[in-house]
mmCIF file of the protein (N, C-alpha, C, O) and its ligand, coordinates in Angstrom:
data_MODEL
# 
_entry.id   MODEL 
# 
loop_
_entity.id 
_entity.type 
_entity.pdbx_number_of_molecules 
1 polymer     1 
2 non-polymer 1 
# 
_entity_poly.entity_id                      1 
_entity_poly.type                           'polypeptide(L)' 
_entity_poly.nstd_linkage                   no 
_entity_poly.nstd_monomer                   no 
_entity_poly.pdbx_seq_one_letter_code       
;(UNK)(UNK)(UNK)(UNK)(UNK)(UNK)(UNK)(UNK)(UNK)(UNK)(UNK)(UNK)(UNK)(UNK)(UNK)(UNK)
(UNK)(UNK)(UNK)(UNK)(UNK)(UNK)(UNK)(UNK)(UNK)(UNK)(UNK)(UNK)(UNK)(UNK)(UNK)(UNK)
(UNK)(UNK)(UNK)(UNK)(UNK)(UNK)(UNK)(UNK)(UNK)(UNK)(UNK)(UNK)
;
_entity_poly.pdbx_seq_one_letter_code_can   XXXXXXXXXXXXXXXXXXXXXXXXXXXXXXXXXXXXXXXXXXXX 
_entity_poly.pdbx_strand_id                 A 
# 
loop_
_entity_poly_seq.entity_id 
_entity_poly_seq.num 
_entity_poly_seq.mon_id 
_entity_poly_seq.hetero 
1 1  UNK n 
1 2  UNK n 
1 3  UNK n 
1 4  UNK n 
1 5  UNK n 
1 6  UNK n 
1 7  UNK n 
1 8  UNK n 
1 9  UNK n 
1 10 UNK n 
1 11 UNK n 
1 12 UNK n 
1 13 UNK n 
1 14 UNK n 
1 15 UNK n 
1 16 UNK n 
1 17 UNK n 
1 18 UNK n 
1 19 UNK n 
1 20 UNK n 
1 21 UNK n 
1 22 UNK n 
1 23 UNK n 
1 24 UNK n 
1 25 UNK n 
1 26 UNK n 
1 27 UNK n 
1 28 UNK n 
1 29 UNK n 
1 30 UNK n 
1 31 UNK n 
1 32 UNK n 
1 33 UNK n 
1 34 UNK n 
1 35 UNK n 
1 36 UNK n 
1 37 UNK n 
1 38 UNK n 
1 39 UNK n 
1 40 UNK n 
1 41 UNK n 
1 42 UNK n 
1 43 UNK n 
1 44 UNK n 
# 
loop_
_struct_asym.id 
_struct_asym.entity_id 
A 1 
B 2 
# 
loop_
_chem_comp.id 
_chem_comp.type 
_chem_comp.mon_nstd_flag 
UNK 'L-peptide linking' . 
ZN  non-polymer         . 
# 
_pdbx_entity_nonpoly.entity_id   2 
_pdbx_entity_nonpoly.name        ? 
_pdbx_entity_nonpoly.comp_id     ZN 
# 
_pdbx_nonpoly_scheme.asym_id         B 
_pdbx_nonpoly_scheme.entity_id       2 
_pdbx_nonpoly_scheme.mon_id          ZN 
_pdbx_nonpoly_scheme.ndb_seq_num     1 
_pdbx_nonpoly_scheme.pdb_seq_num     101 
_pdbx_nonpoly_scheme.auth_seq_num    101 
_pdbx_nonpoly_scheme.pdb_mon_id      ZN 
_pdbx_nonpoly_scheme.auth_mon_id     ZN 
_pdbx_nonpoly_scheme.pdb_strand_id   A 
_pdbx_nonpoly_scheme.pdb_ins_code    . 
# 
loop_
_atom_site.group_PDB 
_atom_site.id 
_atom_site.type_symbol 
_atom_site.label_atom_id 
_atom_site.label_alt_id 
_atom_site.label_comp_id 
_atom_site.label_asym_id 
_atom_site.label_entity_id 
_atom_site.label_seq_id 
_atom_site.pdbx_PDB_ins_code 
_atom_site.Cartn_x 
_atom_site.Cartn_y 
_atom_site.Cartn_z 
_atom_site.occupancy 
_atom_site.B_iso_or_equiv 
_atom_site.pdbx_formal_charge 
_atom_site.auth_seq_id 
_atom_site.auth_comp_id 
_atom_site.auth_asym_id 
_atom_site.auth_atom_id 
_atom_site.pdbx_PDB_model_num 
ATOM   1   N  N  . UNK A 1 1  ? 0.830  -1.192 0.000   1.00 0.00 ? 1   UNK A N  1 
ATOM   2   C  CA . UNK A 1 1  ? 0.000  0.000  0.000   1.00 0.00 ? 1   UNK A CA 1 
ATOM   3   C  C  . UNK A 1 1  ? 0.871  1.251  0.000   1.00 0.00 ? 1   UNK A C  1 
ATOM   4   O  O  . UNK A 1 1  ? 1.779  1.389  0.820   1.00 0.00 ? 1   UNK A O  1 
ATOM   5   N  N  . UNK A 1 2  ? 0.593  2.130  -0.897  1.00 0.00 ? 2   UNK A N  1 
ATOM   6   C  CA . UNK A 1 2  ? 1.379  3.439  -0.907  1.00 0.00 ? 2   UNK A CA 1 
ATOM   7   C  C  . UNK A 1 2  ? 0.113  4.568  -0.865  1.00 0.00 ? 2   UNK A C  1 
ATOM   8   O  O  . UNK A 1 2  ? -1.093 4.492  -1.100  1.00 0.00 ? 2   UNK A O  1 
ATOM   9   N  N  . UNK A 1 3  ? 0.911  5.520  -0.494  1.00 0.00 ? 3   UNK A N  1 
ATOM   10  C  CA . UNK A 1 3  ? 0.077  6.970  -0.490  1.00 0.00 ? 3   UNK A CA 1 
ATOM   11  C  C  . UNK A 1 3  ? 0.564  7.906  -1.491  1.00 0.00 ? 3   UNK A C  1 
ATOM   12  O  O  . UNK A 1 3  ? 1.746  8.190  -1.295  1.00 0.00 ? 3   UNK A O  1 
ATOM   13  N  N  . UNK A 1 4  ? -0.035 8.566  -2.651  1.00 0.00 ? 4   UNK A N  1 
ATOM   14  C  CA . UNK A 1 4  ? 0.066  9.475  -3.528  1.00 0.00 ? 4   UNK A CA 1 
ATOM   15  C  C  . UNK A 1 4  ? 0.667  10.726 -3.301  1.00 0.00 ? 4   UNK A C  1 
ATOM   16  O  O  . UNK A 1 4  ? -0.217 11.582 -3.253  1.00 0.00 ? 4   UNK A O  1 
ATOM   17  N  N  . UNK A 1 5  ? 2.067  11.319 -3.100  1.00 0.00 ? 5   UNK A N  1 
ATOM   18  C  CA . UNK A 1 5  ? 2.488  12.169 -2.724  1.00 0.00 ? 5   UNK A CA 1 
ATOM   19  C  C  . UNK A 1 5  ? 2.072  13.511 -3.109  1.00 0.00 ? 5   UNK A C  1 
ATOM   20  O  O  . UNK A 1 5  ? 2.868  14.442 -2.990  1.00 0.00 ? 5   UNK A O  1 
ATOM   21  N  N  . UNK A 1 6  ? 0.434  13.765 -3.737  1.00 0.00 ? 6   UNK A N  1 
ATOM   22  C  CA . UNK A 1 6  ? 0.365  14.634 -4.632  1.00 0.00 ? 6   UNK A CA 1 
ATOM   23  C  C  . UNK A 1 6  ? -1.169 14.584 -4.095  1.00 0.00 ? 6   UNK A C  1 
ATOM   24  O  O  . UNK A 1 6  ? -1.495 15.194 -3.076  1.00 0.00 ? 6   UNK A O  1 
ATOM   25  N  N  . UNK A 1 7  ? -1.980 13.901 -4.769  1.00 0.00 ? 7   UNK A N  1 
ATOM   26  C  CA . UNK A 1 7  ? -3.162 13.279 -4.215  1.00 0.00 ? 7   UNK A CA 1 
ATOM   27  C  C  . UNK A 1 7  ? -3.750 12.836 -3.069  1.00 0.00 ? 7   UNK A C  1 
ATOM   28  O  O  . UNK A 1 7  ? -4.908 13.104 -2.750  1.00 0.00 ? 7   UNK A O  1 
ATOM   29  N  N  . UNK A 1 8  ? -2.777 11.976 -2.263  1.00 0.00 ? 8   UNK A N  1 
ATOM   30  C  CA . UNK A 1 8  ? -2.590 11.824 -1.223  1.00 0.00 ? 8   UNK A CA 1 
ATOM   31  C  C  . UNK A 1 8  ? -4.088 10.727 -0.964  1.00 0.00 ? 8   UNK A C  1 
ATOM   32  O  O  . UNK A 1 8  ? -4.927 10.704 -0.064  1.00 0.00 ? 8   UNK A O  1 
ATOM   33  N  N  . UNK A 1 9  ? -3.894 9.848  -2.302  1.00 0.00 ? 9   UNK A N  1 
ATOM   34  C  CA . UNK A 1 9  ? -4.773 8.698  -2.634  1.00 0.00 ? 9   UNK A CA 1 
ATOM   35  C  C  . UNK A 1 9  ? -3.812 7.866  -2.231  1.00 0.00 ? 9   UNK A C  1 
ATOM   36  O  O  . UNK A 1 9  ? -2.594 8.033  -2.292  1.00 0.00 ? 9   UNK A O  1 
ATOM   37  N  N  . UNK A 1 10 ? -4.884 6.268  -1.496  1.00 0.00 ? 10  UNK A N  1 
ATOM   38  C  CA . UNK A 1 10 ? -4.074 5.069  -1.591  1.00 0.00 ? 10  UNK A CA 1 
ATOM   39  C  C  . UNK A 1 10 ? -3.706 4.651  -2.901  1.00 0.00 ? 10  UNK A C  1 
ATOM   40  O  O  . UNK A 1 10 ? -4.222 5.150  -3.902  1.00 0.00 ? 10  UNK A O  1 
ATOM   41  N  N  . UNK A 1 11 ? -2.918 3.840  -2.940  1.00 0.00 ? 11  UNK A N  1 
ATOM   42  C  CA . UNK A 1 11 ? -2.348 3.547  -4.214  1.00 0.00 ? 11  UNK A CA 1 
ATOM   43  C  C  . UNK A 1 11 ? -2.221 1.914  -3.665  1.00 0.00 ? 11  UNK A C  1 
ATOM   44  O  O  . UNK A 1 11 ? -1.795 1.809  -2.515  1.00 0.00 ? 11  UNK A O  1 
ATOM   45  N  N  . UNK A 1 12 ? -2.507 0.815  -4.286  1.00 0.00 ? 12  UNK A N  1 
ATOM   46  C  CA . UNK A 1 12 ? -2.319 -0.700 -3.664  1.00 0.00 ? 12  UNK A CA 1 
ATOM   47  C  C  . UNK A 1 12 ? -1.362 -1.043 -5.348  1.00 0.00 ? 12  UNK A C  1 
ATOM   48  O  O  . UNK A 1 12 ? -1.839 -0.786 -6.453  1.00 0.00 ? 12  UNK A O  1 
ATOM   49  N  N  . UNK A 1 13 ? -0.099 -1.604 -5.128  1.00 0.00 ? 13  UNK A N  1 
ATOM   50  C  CA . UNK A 1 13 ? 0.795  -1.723 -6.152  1.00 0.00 ? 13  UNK A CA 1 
ATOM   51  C  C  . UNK A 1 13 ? 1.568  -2.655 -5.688  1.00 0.00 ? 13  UNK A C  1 
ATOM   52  O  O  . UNK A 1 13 ? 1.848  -2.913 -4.517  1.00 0.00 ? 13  UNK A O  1 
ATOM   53  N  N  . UNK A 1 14 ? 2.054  -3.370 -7.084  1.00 0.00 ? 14  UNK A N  1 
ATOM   54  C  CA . UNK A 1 14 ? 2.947  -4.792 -7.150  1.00 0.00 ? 14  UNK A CA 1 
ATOM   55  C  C  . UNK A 1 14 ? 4.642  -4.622 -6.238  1.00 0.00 ? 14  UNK A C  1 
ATOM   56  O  O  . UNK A 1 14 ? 4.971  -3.465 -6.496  1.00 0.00 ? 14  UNK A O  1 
ATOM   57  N  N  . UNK A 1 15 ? 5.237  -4.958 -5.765  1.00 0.00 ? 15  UNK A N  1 
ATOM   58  C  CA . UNK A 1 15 ? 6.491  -4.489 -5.654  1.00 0.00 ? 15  UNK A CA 1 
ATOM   59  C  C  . UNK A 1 15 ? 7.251  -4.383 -6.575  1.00 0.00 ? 15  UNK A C  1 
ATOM   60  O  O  . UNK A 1 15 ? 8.423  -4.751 -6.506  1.00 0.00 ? 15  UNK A O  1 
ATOM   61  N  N  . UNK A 1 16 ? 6.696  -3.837 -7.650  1.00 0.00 ? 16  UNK A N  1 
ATOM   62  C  CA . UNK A 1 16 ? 7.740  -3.416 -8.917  1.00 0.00 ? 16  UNK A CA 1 
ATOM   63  C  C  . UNK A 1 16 ? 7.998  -2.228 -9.030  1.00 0.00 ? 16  UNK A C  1 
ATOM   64  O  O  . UNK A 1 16 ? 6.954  -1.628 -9.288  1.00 0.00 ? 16  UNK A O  1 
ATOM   65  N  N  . UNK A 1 17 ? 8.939  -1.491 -8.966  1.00 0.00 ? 17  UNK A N  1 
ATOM   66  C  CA . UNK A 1 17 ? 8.761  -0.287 -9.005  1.00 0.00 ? 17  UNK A CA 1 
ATOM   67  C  C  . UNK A 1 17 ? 9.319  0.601  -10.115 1.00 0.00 ? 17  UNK A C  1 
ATOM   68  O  O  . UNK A 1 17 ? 9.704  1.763  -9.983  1.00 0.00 ? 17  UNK A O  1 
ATOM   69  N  N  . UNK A 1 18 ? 9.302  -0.129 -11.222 1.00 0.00 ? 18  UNK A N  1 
ATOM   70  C  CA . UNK A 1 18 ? 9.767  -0.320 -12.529 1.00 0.00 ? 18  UNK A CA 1 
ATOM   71  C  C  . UNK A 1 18 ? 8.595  0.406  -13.180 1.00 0.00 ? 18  UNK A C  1 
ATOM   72  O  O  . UNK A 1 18 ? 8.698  0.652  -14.382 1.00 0.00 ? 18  UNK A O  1 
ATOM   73  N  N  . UNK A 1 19 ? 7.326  0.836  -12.432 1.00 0.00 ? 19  UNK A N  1 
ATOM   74  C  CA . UNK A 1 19 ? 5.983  1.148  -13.105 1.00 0.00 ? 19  UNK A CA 1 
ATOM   75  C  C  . UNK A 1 19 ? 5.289  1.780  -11.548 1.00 0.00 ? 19  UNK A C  1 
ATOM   76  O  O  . UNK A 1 19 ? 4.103  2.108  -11.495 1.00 0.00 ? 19  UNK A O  1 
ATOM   77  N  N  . UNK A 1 20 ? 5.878  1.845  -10.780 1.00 0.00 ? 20  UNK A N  1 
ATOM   78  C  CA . UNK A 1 20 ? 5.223  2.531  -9.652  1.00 0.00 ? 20  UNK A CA 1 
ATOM   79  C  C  . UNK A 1 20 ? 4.707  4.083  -10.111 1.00 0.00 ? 20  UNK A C  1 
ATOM   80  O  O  . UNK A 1 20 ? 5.357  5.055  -10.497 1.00 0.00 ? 20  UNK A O  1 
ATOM   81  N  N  . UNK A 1 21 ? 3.355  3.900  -9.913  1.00 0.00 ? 21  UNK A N  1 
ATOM   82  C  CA . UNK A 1 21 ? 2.915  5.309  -10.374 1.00 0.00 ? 21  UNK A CA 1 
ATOM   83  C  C  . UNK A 1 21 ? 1.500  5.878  -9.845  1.00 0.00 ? 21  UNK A C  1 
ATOM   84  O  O  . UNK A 1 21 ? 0.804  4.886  -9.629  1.00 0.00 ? 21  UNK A O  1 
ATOM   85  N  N  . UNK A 1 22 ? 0.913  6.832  -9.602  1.00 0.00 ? 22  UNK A N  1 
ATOM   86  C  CA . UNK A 1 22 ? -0.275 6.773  -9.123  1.00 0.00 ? 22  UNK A CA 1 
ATOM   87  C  C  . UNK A 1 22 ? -1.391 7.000  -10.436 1.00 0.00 ? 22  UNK A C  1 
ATOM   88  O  O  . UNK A 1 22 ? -1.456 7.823  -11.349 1.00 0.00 ? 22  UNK A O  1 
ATOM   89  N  N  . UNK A 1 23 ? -2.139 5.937  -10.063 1.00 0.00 ? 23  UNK A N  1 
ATOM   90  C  CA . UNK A 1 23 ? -3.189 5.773  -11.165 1.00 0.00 ? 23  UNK A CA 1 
ATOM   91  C  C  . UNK A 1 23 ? -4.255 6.424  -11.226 1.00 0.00 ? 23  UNK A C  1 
ATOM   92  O  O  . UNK A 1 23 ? -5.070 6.175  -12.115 1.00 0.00 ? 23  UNK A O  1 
ATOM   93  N  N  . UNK A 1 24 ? -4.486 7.443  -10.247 1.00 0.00 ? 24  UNK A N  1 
ATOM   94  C  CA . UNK A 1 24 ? -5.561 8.589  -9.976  1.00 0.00 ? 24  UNK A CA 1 
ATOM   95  C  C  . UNK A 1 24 ? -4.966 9.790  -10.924 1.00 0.00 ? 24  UNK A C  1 
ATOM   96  O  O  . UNK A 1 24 ? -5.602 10.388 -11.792 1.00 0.00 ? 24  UNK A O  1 
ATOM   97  N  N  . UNK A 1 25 ? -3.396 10.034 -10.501 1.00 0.00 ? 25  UNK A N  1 
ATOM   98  C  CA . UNK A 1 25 ? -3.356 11.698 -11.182 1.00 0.00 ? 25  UNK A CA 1 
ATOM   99  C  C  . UNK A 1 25 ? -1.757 11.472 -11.513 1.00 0.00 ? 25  UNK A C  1 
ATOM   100 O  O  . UNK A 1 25 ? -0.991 12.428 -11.631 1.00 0.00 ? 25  UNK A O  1 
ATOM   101 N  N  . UNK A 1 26 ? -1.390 10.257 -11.634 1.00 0.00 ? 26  UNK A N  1 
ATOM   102 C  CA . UNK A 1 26 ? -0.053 9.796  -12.795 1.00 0.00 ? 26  UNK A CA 1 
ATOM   103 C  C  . UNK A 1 26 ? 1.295  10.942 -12.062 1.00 0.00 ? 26  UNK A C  1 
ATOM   104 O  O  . UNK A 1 26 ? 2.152  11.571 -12.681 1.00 0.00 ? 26  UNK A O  1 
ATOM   105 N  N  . UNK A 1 27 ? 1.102  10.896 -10.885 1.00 0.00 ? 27  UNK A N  1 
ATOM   106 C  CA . UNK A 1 27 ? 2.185  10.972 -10.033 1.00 0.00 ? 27  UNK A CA 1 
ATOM   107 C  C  . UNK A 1 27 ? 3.332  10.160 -9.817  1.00 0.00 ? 27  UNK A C  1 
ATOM   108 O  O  . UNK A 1 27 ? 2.877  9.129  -9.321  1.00 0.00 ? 27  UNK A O  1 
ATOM   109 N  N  . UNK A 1 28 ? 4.590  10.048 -9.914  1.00 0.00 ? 28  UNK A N  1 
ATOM   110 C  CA . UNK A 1 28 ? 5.062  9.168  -9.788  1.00 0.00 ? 28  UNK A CA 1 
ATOM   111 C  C  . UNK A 1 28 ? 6.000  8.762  -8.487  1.00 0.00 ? 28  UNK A C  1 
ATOM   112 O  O  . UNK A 1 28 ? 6.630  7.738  -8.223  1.00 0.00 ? 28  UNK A O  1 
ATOM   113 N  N  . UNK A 1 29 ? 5.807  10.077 -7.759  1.00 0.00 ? 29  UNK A N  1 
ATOM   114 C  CA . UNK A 1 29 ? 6.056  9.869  -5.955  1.00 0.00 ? 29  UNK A CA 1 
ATOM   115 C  C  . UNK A 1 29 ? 5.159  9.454  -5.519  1.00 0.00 ? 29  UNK A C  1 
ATOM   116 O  O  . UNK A 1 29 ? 4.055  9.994  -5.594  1.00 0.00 ? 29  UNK A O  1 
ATOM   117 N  N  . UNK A 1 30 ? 5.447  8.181  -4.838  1.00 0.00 ? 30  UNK A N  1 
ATOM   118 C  CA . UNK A 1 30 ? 4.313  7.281  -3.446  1.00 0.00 ? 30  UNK A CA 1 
ATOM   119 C  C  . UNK A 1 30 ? 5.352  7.343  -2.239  1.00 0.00 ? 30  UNK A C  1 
ATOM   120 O  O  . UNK A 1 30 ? 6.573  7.330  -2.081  1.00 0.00 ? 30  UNK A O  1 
ATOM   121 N  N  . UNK A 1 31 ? 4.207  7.415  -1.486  1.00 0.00 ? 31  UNK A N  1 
ATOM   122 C  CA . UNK A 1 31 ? 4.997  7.140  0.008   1.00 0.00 ? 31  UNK A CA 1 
ATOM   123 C  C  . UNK A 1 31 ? 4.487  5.440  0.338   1.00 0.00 ? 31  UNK A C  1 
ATOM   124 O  O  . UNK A 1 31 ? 3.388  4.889  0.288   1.00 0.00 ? 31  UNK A O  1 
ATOM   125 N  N  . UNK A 1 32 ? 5.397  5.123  0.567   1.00 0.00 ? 32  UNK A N  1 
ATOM   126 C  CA . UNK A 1 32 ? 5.285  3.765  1.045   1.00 0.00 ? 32  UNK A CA 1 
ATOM   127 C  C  . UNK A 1 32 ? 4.362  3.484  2.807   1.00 0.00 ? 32  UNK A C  1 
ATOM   128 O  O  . UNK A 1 32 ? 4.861  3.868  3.865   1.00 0.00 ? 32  UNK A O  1 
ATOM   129 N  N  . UNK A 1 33 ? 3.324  2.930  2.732   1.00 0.00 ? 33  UNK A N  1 
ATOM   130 C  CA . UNK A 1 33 ? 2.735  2.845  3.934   1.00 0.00 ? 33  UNK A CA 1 
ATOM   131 C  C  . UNK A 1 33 ? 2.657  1.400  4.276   1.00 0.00 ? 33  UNK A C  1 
ATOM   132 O  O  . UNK A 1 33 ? 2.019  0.557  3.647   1.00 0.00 ? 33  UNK A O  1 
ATOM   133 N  N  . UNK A 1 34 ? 3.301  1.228  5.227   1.00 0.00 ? 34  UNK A N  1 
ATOM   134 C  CA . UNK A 1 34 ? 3.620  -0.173 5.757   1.00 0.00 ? 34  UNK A CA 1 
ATOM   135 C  C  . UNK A 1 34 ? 3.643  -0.033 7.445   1.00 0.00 ? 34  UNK A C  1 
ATOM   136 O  O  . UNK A 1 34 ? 4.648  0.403  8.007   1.00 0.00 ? 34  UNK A O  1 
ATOM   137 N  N  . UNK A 1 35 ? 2.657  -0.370 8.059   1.00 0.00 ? 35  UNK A N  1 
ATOM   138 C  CA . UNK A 1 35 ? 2.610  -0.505 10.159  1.00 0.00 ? 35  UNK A CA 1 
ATOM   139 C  C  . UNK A 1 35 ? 3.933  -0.099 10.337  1.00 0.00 ? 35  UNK A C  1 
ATOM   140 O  O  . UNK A 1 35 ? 4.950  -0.754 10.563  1.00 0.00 ? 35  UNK A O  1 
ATOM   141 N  N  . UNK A 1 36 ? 3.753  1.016  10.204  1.00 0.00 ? 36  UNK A N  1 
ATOM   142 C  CA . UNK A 1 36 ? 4.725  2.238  10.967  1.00 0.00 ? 36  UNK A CA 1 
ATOM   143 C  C  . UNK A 1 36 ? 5.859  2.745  10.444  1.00 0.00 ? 36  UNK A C  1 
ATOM   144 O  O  . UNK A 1 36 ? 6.333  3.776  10.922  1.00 0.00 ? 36  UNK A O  1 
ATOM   145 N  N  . UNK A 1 37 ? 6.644  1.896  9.061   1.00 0.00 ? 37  UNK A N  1 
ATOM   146 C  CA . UNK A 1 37 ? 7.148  2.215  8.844   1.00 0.00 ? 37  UNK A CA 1 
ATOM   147 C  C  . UNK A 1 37 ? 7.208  3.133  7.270   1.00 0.00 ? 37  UNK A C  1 
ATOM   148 O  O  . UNK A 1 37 ? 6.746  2.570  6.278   1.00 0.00 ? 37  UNK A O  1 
ATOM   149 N  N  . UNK A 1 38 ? 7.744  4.415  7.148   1.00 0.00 ? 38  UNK A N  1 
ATOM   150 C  CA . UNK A 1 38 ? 7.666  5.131  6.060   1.00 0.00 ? 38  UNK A CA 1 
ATOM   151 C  C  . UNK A 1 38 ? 8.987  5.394  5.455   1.00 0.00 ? 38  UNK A C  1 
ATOM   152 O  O  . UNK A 1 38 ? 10.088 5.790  5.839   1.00 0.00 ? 38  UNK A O  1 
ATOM   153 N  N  . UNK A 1 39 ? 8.420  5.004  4.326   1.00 0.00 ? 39  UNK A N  1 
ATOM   154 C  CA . UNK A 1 39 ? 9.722  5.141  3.188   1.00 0.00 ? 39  UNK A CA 1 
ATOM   155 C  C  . UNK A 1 39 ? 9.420  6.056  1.489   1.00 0.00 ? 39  UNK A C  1 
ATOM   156 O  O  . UNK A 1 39 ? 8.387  5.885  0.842   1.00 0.00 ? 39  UNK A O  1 
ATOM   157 N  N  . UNK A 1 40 ? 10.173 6.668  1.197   1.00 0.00 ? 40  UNK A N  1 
ATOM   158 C  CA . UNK A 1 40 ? 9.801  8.158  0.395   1.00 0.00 ? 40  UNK A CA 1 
ATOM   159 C  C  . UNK A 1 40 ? 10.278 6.612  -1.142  1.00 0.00 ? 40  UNK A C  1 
ATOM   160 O  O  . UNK A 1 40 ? 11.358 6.032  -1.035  1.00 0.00 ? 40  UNK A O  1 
ATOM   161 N  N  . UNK A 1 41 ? 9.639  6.369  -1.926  1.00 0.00 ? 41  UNK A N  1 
ATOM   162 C  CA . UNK A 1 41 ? 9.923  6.045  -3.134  1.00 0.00 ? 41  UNK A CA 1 
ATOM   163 C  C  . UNK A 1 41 ? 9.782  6.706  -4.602  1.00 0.00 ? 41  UNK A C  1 
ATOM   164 O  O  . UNK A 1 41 ? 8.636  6.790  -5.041  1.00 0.00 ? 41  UNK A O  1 
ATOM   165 N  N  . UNK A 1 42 ? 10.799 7.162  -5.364  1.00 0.00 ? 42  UNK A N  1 
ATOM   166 C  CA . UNK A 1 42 ? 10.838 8.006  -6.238  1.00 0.00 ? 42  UNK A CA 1 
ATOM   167 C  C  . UNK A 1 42 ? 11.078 6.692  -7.651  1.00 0.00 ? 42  UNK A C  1 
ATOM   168 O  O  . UNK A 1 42 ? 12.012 5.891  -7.697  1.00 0.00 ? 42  UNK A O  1 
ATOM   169 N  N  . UNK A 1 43 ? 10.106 6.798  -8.527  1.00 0.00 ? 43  UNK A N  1 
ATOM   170 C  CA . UNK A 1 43 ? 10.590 6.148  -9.539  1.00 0.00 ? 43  UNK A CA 1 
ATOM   171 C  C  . UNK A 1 43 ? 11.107 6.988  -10.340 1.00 0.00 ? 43  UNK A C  1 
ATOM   172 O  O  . UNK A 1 43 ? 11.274 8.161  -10.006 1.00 0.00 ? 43  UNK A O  1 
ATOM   173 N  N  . UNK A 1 44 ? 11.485 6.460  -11.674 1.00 0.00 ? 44  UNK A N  1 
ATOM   174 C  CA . UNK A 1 44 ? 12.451 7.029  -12.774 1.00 0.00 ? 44  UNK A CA 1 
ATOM   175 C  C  . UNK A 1 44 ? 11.322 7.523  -13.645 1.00 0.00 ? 44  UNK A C  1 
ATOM   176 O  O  . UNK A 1 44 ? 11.566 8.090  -14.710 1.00 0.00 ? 44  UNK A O  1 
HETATM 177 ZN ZN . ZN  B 2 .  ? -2.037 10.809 -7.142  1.00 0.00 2 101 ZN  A ZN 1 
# 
């Protein structure tokens, strides 16, 4: 589960991050939401 760094929509995505993108408004910063822990993921 990621959060839309823009939108700030869930985003539910494969662990690929070869295509990590938000499918609401084609953002391509997610924040990674995982029980407590947060991690900033930037694709290419
Ligand atoms: Zn978005």
């Amino acid at each position: 589960m990621y959060v839309c760094m823009r939108c700030g929509k869930n985003v539910e995505l494969d662990e690929d991050f070869k295509k990590i993108r938000c499918p609401f408004c084609g953002y391509k910063v997610l924040m990674k939401k995982r029980s407590g822990a947060v991690k900033t993921v930037k694709a290419r």
